[in-house]
C-alpha positions in Angstrom: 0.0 0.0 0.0 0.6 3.7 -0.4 1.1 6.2 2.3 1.8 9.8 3.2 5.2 9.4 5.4 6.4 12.3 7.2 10.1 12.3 7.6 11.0 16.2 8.6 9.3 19.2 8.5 8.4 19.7 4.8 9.7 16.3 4.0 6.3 14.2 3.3 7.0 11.9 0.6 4.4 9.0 -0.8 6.2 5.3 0.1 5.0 2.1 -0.4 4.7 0.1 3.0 3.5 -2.8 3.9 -0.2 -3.7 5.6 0.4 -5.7 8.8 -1.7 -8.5 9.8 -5.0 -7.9 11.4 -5.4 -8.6 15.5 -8.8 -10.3 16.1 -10.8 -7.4 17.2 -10.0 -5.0 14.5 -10.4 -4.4 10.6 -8.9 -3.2 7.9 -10.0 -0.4 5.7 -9.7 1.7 2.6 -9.3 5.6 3.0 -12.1 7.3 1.6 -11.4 11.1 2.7 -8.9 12.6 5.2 -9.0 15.9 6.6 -5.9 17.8 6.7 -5.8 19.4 10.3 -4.1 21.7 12.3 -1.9 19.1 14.1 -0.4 18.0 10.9 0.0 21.5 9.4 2.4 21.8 12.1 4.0 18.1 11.8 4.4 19.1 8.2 5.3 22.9 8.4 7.5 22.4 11.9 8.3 18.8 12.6 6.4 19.0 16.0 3.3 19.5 17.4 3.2 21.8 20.7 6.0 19.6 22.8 5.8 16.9 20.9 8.7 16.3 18.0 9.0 13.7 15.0 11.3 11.4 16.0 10.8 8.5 13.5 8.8 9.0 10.1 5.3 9.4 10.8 2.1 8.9 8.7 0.2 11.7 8.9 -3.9 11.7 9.4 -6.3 11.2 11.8 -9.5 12.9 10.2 -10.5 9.8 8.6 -13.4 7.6 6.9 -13.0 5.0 4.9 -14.8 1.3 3.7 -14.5 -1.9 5.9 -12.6 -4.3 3.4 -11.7 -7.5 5.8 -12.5 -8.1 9.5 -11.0 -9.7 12.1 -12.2 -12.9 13.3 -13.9 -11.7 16.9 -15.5 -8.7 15.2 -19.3 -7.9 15.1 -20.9 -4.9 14.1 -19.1 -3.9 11.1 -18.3 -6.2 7.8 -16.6 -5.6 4.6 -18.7 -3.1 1.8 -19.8 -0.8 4.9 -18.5 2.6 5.3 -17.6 4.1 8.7 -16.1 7.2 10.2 -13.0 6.4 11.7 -12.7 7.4 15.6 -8.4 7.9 15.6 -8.7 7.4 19.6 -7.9 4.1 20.7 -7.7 4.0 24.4 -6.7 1.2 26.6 -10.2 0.8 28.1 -8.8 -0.5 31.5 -6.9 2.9 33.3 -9.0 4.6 35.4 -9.7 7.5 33.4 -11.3 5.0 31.0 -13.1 3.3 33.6 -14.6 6.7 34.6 -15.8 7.2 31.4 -13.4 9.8 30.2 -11.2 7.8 28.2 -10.1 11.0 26.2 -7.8 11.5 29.5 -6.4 7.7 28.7 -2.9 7.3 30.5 -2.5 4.6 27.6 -4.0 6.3 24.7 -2.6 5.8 21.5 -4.4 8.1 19.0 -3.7 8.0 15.2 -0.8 10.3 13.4 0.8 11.3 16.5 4.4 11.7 18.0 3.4 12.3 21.8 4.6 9.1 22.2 7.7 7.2 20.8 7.3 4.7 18.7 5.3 7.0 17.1 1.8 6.3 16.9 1.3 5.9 12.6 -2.0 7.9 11.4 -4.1 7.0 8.5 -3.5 8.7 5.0 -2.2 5.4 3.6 -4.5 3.3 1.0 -5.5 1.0 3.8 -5.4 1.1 7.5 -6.5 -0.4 10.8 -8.3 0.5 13.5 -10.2 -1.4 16.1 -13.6 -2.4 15.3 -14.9 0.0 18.3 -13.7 2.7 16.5 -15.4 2.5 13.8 -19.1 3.9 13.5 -21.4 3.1 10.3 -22.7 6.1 8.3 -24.9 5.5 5.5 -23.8 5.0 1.9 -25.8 8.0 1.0 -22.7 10.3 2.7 -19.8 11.5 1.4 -16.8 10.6 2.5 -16.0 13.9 2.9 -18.9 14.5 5.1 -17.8 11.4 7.0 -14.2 12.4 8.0 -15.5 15.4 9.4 -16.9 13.3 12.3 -13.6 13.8 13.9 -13.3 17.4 14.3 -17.3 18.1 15.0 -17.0 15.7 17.8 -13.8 18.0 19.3 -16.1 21.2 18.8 -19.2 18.7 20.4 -16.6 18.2 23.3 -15.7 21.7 23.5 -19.3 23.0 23.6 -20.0 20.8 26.5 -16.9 22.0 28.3 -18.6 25.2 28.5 -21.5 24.3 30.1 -25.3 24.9 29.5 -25.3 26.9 25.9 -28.8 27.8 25.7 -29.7 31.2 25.7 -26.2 32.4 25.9 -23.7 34.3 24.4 -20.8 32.8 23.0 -17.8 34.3 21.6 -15.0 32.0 19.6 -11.6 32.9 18.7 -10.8 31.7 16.0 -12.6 30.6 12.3 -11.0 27.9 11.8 -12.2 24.8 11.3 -12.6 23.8 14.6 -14.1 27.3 15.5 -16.6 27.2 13.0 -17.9 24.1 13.9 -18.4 24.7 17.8 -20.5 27.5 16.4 -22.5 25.1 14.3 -22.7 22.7 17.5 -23.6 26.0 19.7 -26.3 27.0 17.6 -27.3 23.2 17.6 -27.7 23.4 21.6 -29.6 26.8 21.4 -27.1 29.8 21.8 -28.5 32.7 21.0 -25.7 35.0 20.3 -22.5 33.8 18.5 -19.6 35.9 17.6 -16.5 34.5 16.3 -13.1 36.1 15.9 -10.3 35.6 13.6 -7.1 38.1 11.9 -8.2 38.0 8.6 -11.5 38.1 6.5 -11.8 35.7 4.4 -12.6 32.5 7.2 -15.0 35.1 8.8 -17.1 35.0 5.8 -17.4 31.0 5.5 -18.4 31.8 9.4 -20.7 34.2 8.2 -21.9 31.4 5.5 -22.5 28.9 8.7 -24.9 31.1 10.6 -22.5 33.4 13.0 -24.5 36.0 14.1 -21.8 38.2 14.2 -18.1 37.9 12.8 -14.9 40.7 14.3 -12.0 41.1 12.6 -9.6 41.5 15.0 -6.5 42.1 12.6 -8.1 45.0 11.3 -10.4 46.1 13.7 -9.7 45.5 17.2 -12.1 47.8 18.4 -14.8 45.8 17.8 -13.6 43.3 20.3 -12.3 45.6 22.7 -16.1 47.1 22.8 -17.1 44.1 24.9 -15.1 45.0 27.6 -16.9 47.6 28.9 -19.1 46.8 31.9 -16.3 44.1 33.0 -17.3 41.8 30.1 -20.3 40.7 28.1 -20.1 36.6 26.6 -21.4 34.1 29.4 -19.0 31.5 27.4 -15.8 32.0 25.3 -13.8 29.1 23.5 -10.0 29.9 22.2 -10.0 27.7 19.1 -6.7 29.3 17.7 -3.6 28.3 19.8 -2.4 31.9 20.7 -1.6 32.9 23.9 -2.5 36.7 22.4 -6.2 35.1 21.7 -6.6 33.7 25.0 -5.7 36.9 27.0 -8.1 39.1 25.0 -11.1 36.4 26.1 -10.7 36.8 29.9 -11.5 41.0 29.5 -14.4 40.4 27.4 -16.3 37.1 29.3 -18.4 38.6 32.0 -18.2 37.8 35.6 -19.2 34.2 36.9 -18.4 33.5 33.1 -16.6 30.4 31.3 -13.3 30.5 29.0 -12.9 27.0 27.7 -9.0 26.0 26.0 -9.7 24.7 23.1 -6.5 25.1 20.9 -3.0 24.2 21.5 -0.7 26.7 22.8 3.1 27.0 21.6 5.1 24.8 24.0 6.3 26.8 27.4 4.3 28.1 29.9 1.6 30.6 28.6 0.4 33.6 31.6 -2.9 33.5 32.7 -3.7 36.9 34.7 -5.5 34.6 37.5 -6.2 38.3 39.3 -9.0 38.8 36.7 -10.1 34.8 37.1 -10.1 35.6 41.3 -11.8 38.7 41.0 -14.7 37.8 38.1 -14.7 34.1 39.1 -14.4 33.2 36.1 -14.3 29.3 35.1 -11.2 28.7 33.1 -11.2 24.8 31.7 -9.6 22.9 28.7 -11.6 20.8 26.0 -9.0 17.8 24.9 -10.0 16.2 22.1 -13.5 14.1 22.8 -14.6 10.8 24.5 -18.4 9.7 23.7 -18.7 12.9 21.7 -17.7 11.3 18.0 -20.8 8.8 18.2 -23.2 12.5 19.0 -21.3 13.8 15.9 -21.8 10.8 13.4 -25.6 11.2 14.6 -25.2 15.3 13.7 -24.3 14.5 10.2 -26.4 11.2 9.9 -29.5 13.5 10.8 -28.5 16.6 9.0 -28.6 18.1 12.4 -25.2 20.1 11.8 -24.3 21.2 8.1 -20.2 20.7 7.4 -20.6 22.3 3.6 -19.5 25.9 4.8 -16.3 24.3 5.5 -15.9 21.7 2.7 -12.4 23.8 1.1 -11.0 21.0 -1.6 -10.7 17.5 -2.2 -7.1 16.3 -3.4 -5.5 13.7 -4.4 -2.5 11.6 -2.1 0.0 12.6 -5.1 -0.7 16.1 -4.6 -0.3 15.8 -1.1 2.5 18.9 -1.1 0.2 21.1 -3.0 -2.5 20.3 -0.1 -1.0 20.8 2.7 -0.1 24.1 0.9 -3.8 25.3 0.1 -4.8 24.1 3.8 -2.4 26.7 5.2 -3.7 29.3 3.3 -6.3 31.1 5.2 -7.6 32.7 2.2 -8.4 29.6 0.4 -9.5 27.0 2.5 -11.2 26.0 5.4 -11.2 22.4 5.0 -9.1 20.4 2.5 -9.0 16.5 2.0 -6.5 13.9 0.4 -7.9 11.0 -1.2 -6.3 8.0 -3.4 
């Protein structure tokens, strides 16, 4: 098979390798669609992803869905011809975080295309690829693959929302229109916000937000002012979600979320230790939490896109192919050309 190896930053070069043998309880699929996201713009840009360098080449991928084409012999649920969305989490199911039921804080978890861990943990934008069969969650044949791979990010915005608590009726700001961001506004328009502003440096992502149903979009590269506005009368969102990874982002949130308000860490920061000014937490009591990744989440976002409950075409950028994987990862960087881009075979 053919795969997307990452050997240093910039270095991603299309090898052949060989598919391993299946364990009992997983299967083996053909990539349909894979998102390009902002974990391996950095692997390919930077060689690293917050702390976390390549040490070994990596496949890249996580954002995956695909077709079930052989089965291990203990699986049920799933057989070859059916298409699934790909959940890249594969926890241990036996720490206690897992046992709690929050087995996105797994203190085994091996999740797909990722260096936190050496060996490196190989992702998925190879021809074929396995997973374990409880990671795998039908979708009907009627939706795109492209639709499909999106299950991943949703369910971190799904996650997210949830982090910040009970969403109806409130405001909601979100820095950043990027993928992610745009879909927690999606989700928090899906659990009954009623005022959603987003944020981002440039215009043109603020207009696919626009496209998605934010009720109100700040340019904060241009016009500052806007955002500053809301600090008046020590703050004015009930709920604000940094979906950018910039320490400068983060600090603007705390003088704009009102007292007895939320600020939920979506994004990840550069590595270090990024200030906090905890006098404005102490003296607001303000609720300051972080939203890693997602647990039972991706099954509520499969459902979301199953019942055209949230719409991901806003964010739909590009479809590309494997060969062109250089030229993708290219156009995905590019604010003011895509959203969402995805590599196929």
């Amino acid at each position: 098979m053919r795969a997307a190896v990452l050997h240093a930053a910039k270095d991603l070069r299309i090898e052949q390798m060989d598919e391993r043998a299946l364990g009992p309880d997983e299967v083996r699929l053909r990539l349909g669609a894979g998102g390009i996201c902002g974990s391996d713009l950095s692997y390919y840009f930077k060689g690293r992803v917050g702390d976390f360098d390549v040490r070994q080449p990596l496949v890249l991928g996580h954002e995956v869905a695909g077709e079930v084409v052989e089965t291990g012999v203990s699986v049920h649920g799933v057989a070859p011809g059916d298409r699934v969305a790909v959940n890249p989490s594969r926890p241990c199911l036996t720490c206690d975080y897992c046992r709690l039921g929050r087995s996105n804080l797994c203190r085994n978890m091996r999740f797909f295309g990722s260096a936190a861990i050496f060996p490196h943990v190989q992702g998925a934008f190879s021809e074929t690829f396995t997973a374990r069969a409880d990671q795998c969650v039908k979708v009907p044949h009627s939706m795109s693959m492209r639709v499909a791979a999106c299950a991943e990010p949703l369910a971190v915005a799904v996650h997210a929302c949830r982090r910040g608590g009970e969403m109806a009726g409130r405001s909601i700001l979100i820095a950043g229109a990027g993928p992610i961001g745009i879909l927690i506004a999606m989700v928090a328009r899906r659990m009954g916000a009623a005022h959603i502003a987003i944020t981002d440096l440039v215009e043109a992502p603020l207009a696919v937000a626009r496209s998605a149903g934010v009720d109100e979009t700040i340019c904060v590269g241009t016009a500052p002012e806007q955002l500053a506005r809301y600090e008046a009368d020590k703050g004015f969102f009930d709920i604000a979600l940094e979906a950018t990874g910039s320490p400068q982002a983060l600090a603007a949130l705390f003088k704009v979320v009102r007292p007895g308000g939320r600020v939920v860490q979506v994004g990840m920061m550069p590595p270090g230790v990024i200030p906090v000014p905890a006098n404005l937490l102490m003296a607001r009591e303000i609720d300051f939490v972080g939203a890693f990744r997602f647990d039972r989440e991706f099954e509520t976002a499969v459902t979301y896109l199953a019942r055209g409950l949230v719409d991901v075409t806003p964010i739909l950028s590009a479809q590309m192919l494997m060969d062109d994987a250089d030229a993708a990862f290219a156009m995905a960087a590019d604010r003011t050309q895509a959203i969402k881009v995805h590599l196929h075979f």
